[in-house]
C-alpha angles and dihedrals in degrees: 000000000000108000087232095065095049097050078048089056092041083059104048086041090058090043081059092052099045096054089038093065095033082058092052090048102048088048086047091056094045092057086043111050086049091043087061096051100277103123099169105035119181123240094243081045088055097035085056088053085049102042092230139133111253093234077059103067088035079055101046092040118029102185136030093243092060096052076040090063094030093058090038091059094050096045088047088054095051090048107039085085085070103054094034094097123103128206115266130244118266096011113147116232100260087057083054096048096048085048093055099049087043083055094042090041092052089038099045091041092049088046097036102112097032099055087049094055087045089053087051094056103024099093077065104035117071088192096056090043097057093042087053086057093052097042082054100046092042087053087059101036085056087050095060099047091050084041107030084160093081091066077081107031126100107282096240090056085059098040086045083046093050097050096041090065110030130111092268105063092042088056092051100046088050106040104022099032082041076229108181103226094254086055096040084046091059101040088058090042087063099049097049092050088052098057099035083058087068090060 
């Protein structure tokens, strides 16, 4: 091979790389800027975190919607671990119950700023709109395979179910009742008692 094609290559190669790693920073400094509180973080807020130049994250994304699904992939990864368990064998349905408001409670406090910036831009973001569905419908979908017994309950016992522990009215207990986890926690925890008596 002519070494001129291969310093050419090593170029382009280095270009990759480059790009590669401006693209993992800028998404790092989305998902922390709004970790720390920021929910709606400007592009030259997000291009300091990243050290980058702000023509570079217009570059390297070139629309809202493609650093959206890049931070949401990384921020699904970190958090699969959490909603990974099944329930065991054996286990009452009390047992079932506590274990579904300890998986909603990790999941929704690790989640927790970043669903909130998401609910601020997803009436204009597509993208946001239709990751806010599916994290809906997943959240049922998990209810039903810790409490299988709602698939023949009275619909309002698993409407009241769904919205008892969903992110909502976490978020509400947490950021509008000022709730402390261990109160928020039991508060949940109560709801939650009280519905699953009537199965």
């Amino acid at each position: 091979m002519a070494k001129g094609s291969t310093r050419a290559r090593e170029i382009t190669d280095g270009r990759v790389l480059r790009s590669e790693r401006s693209r993992e920073a800028i998404a790092g400094a989305l998902l922390a800027l709004i970790g720390e509180g920021n929910l709606e973080p400007t592009a030259q807020e997000v291009a300091e975190r990243a050290d980058v130049g702000i023509r570079t994250v217009f570059r390297l994304f070139a629309d809202m919607e493609t650093l959206y699904a890049t931070v949401d992939a990384r921020l699904l990864a970190e958090v699969q671990p959490l909603v990974s368990e099944r329930p065991a064998a054996g286990a009452t349905l009390g047992e079932r119950a506590a274990a579904l408001v300890a998986e909603r409670v990790a999941l929704f406090e690790r989640i927790a700023p970043y669903k909130r910036a998401s609910n601020l831009r997803r009436h204009l973001s597509p993208f946001l709109a239709q990751q806010h569905r599916k994290f809906v419908a997943e959240l049922r979908a998990r209810l039903l395979r810790w409490l299988p017994e709602l698939c023949s309950a009275p619909d309002a016992v698993a409407e009241a179910l769904d919205q008892a522990t969903s992110f909502e009215a976490w978020d509400r207990l947490r950021s509008d009742q000022r709730l402390g986890r261990a109160r928020a926690v039991a508060a949940m925890e109560c709801a939650v008692r009280g519905l699953v008596a009537a199965l």
